[in-house]
C-alpha positions as CSV (number, residue, x, y, z in Angstrom):
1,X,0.0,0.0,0.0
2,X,1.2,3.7,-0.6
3,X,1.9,6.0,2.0
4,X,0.4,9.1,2.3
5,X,2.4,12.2,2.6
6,X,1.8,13.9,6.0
7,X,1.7,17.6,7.3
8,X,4.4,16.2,9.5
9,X,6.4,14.5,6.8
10,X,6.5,18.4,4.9
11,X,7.6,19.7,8.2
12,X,10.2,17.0,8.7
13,X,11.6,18.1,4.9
14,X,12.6,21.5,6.1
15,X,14.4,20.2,8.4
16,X,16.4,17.7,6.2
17,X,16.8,20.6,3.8
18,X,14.8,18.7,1.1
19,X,13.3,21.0,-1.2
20,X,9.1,20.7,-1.4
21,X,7.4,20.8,-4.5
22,X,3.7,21.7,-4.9
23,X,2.0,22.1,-7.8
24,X,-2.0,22.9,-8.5
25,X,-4.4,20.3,-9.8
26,X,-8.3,21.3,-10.3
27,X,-9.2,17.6,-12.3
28,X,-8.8,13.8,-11.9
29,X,-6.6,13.1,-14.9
30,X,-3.9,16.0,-13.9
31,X,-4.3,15.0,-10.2
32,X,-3.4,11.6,-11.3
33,X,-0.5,12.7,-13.4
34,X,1.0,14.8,-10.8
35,X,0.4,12.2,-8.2
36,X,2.9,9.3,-10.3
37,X,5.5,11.7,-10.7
38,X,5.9,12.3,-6.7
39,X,4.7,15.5,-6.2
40,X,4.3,15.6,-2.8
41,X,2.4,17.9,-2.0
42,X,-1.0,19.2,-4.5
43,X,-2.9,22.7,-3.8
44,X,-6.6,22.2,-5.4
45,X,-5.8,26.4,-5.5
46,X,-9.0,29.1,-5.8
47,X,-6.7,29.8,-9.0
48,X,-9.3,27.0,-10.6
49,X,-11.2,30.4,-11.0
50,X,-9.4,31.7,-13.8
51,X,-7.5,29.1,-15.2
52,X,-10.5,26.4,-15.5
53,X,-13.5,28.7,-15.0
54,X,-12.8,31.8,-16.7
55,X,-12.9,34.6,-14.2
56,X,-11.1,37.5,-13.5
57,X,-10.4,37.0,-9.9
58,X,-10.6,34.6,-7.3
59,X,-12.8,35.8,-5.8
60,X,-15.9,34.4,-7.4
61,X,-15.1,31.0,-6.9
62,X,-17.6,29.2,-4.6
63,X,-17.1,26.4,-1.5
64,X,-19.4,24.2,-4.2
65,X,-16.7,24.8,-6.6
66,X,-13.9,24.1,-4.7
67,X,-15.8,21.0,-3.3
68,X,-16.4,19.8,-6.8
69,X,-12.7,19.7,-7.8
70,X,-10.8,19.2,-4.3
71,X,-13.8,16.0,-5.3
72,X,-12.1,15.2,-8.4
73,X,-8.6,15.9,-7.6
74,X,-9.0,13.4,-4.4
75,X,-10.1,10.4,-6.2
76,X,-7.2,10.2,-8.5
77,X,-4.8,10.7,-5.4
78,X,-3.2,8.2,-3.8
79,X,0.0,9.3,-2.3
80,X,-0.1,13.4,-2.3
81,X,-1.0,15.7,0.8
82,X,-4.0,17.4,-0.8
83,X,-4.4,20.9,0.2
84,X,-7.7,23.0,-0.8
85,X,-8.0,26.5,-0.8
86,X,-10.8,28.3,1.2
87,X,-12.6,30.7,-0.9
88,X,-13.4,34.0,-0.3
89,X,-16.3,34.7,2.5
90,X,-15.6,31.4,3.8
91,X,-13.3,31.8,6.7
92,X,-13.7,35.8,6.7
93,X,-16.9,36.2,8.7
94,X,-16.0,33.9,11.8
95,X,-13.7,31.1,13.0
96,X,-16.7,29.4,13.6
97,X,-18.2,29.3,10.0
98,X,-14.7,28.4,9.0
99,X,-14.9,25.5,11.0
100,X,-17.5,24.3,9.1
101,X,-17.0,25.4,6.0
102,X,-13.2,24.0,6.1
103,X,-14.9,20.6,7.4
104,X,-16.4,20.3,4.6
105,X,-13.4,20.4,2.2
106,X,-12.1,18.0,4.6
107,X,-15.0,15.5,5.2
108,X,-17.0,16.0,1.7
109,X,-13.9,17.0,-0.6
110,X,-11.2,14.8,0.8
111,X,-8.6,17.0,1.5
112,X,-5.8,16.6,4.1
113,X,-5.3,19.9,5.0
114,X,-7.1,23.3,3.8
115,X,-4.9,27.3,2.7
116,X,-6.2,30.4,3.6
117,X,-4.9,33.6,3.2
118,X,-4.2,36.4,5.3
119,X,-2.3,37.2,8.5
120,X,-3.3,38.9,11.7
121,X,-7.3,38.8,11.2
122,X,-7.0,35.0,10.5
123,X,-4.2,33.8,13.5
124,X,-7.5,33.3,15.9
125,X,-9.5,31.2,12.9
126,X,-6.2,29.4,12.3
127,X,-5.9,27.9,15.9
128,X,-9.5,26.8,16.3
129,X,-9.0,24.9,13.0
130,X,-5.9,23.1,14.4
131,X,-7.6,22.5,17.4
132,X,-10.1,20.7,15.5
133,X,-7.5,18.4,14.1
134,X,-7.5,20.7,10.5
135,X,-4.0,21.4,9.4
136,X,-4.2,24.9,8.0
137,X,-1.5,26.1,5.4
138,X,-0.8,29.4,5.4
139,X,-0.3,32.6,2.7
140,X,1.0,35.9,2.8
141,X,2.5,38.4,0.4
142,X,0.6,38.5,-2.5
143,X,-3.1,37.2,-1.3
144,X,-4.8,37.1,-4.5
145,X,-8.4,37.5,-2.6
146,X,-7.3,40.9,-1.4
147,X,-6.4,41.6,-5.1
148,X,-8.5,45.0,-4.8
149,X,-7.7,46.0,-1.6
150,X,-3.6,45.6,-2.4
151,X,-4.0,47.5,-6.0
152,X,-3.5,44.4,-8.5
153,X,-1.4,41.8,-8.7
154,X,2.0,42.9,-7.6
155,X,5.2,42.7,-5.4
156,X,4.8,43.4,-1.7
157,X,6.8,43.7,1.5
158,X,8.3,46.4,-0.5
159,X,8.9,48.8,2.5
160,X,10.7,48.4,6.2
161,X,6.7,48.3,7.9
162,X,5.3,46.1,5.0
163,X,8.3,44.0,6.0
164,X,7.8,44.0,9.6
165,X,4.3,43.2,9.1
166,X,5.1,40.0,7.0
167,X,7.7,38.9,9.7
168,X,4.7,39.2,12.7
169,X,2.2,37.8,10.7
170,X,4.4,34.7,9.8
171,X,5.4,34.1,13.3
172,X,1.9,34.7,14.5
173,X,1.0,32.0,12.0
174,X,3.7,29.5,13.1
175,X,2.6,30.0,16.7
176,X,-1.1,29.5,15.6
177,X,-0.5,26.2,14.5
178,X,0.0,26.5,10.9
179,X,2.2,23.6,9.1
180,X,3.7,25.7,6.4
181,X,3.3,29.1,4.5
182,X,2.7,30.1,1.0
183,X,4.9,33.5,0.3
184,X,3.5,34.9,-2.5
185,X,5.2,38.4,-4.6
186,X,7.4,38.8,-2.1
187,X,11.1,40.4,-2.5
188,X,13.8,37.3,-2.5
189,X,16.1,38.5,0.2
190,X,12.3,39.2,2.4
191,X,11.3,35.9,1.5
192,X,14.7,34.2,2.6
193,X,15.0,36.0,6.0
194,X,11.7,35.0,6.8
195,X,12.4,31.6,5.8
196,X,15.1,31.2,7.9
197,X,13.4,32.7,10.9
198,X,10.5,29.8,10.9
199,X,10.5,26.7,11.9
200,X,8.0,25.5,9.4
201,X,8.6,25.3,5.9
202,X,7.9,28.3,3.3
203,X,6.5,27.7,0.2
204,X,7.1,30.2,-2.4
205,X,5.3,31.7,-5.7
206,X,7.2,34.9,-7.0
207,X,9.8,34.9,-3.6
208,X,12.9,33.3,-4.9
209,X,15.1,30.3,-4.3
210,X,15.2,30.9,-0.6
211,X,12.2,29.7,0.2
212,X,11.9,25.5,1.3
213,X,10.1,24.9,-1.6
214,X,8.0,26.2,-4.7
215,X,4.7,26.0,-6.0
216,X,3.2,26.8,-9.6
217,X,0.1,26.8,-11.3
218,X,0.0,23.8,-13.7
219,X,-1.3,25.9,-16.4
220,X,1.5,27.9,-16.5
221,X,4.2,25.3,-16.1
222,X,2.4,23.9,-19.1
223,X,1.6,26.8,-20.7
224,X,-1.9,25.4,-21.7
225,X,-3.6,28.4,-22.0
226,X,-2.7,30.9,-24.8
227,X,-0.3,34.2,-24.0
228,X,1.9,35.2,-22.0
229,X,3.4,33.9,-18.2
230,X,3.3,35.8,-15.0
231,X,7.4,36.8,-14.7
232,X,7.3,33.8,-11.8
233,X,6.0,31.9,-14.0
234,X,7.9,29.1,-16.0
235,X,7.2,27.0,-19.2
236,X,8.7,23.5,-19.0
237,X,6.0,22.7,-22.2
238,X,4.3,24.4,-25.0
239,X,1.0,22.7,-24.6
240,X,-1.2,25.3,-26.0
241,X,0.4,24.8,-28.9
242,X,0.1,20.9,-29.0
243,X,-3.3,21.0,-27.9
244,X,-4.3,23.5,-30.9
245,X,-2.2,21.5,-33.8
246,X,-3.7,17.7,-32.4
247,X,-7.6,19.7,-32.8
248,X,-6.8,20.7,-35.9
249,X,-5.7,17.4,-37.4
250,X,-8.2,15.8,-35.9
251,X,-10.5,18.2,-38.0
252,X,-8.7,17.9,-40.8
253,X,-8.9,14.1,-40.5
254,X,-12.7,14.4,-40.1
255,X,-13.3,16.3,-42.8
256,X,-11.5,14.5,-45.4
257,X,-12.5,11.2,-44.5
258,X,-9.3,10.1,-42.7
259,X,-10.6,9.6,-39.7
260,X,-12.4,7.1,-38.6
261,X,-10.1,4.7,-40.0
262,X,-10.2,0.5,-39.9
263,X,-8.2,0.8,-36.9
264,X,-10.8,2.8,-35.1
265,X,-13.5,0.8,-36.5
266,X,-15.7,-2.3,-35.6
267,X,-16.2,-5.1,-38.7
268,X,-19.5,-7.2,-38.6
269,X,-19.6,-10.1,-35.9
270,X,-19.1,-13.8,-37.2
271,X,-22.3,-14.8,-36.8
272,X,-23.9,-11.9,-38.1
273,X,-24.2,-12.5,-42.2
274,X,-23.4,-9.9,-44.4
275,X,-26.5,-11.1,-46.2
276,X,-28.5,-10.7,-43.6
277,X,-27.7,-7.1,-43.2
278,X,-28.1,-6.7,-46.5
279,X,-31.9,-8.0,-46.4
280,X,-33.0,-6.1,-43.2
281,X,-31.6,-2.8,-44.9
282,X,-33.7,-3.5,-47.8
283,X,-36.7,-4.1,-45.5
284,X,-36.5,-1.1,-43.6
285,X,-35.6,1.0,-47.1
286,X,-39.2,-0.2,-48.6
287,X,-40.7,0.5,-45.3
288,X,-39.5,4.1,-45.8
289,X,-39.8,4.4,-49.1
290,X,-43.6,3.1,-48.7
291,X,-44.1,5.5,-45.8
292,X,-42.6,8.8,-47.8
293,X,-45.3,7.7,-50.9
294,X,-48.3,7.8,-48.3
295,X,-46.6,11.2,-46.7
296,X,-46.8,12.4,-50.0
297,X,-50.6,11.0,-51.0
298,X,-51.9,13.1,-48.1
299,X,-50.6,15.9,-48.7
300,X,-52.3,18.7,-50.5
């Protein structure tokens, strides 16, 4: 039997030095995928919101969506610690209602463990999760549910209180129980310091190498949807461009009659006589060919 990555098992890689890797999944065949390559750890990210759902933001994305793909994402998993974002509104209004709403990604979705973002105003949610027995992974930096409130999508920490601030708030998270943090748009050198002062590991988006590990969006480290990457971002395939070229063959093929071919087709079985097709299609053809003759009789 395979064994399941722990919270403690990410914890124990920090201190071994081992790099973590997390990547997103929002489906069963990707989950799958990223689970028999070892990825260790896999965020079912609020990102689903615009790479698989089209929106602008985050923050439209619903608990019933995330439950539908942390859903998906779960059954192909076998091995992976599966974290699920909170969506917006659903750990804002009271530690209490995040109790049950992060229960539910836990008891209905599957996950191991549930992300939410934010600092001071979350510590006290954080620790009545734990308490619960729900490991909570942090994010700071760049909290892409405050997009409006920080002015867009862009770096942070950038002065000596913004900097401050991210310190307290990652301790505060530590001492709250949190197994790990997300840093998010944050200045390299901020992002290493801070790793350094933790004791749990940092995961970082857009904070440099000094974090204790990374995490991307899969669509970007694919680059499965057309344009161009966030500066974070990295390609390591061109699958837009796969994707488009294999759906246009495929037209192509239809189109001209290449496709289906005998290899994707299905002959007559043995004891079905050509012959006897050939009668019942002659049948049915006089039944139709009597039936249009009366059609046209009747009509005026």
């Amino acid at each position: 039997m395979t064994q399941r990555v722990t919270v403690a098992d990410i914890v124990a890689m920090k201190r071994r030095g081992e790099r973590i890797v997390m990547l997103t999944a929002y489906d069963y065949p990707t989950a799958r995928l990223l689970d028999e390559a070892g990825i260790p750890v896999i965020l079912v990210g609020d990102s689903l919101g615009n790479t698989v759902l089209g929106y602008e933001t985050t923050i439209p994305v619903t608990l019933a969506e995330m439950l539908h793909h942390t859903k998906a994402v779960t059954r192909a998993v076998r091995r992976a610690l599966v974290v699920a974002d909170m969506p917006f509104l659903t750990f804002q209004v009271s530690p209490e209602e995040a109790l049950r709403n992060a229960g539910r990604l836990v008891q209905e979705g599957g996950a191991q463990a549930v992300k939410l973002e934010g600092g001071g105003p979350v510590v006290e949610t954080v620790a009545r999760l734990v308490q619960a027995g729900i490991p909570v992974m942090g994010h700071l930096g760049l909290t892409p549910q405050s997009v409006h409130a920080l002015g867009g999508f862009r770096l942070q920490a950038r002065t000596a209180p913004a900097v401050r601030q991210l310190f307290a708030d990652a301790l505060a998270l530590e001492q709250a129980g949190a197994f790990a943090i997300v840093l998010e748009l944050v200045p390299t050198p901020v992002a290493r310091a801070v790793s350094q002062l933790l004791h749990i590991p940092t995961i970082g988006i857009g904070a440099g190498a000094g974090c204790d590990g990374q995490v991307q969006v899969l669509t970007d480290l694919l680059h499965l949807l057309p344009g161009p990457l966030p500066r974070h971002a990295r390609a390591y395939a061109d699958l837009a461009t796969v994707v488009s070229e294999a759906v246009r063959r495929y037209a192509d093929d239809v189109r001209s009659g290449a496709f289906p071919g005998e290899a994707e087709s299905f002959g007559l079985p043995r004891d079905l006589d050509p012959e006897i097709l050939a009668a019942i299609a002659e049948e049915f053809g006089s039944r139709r060919e009597g039936g249009d003759n009366e059609t046209r009789a009747d009509s005026p």
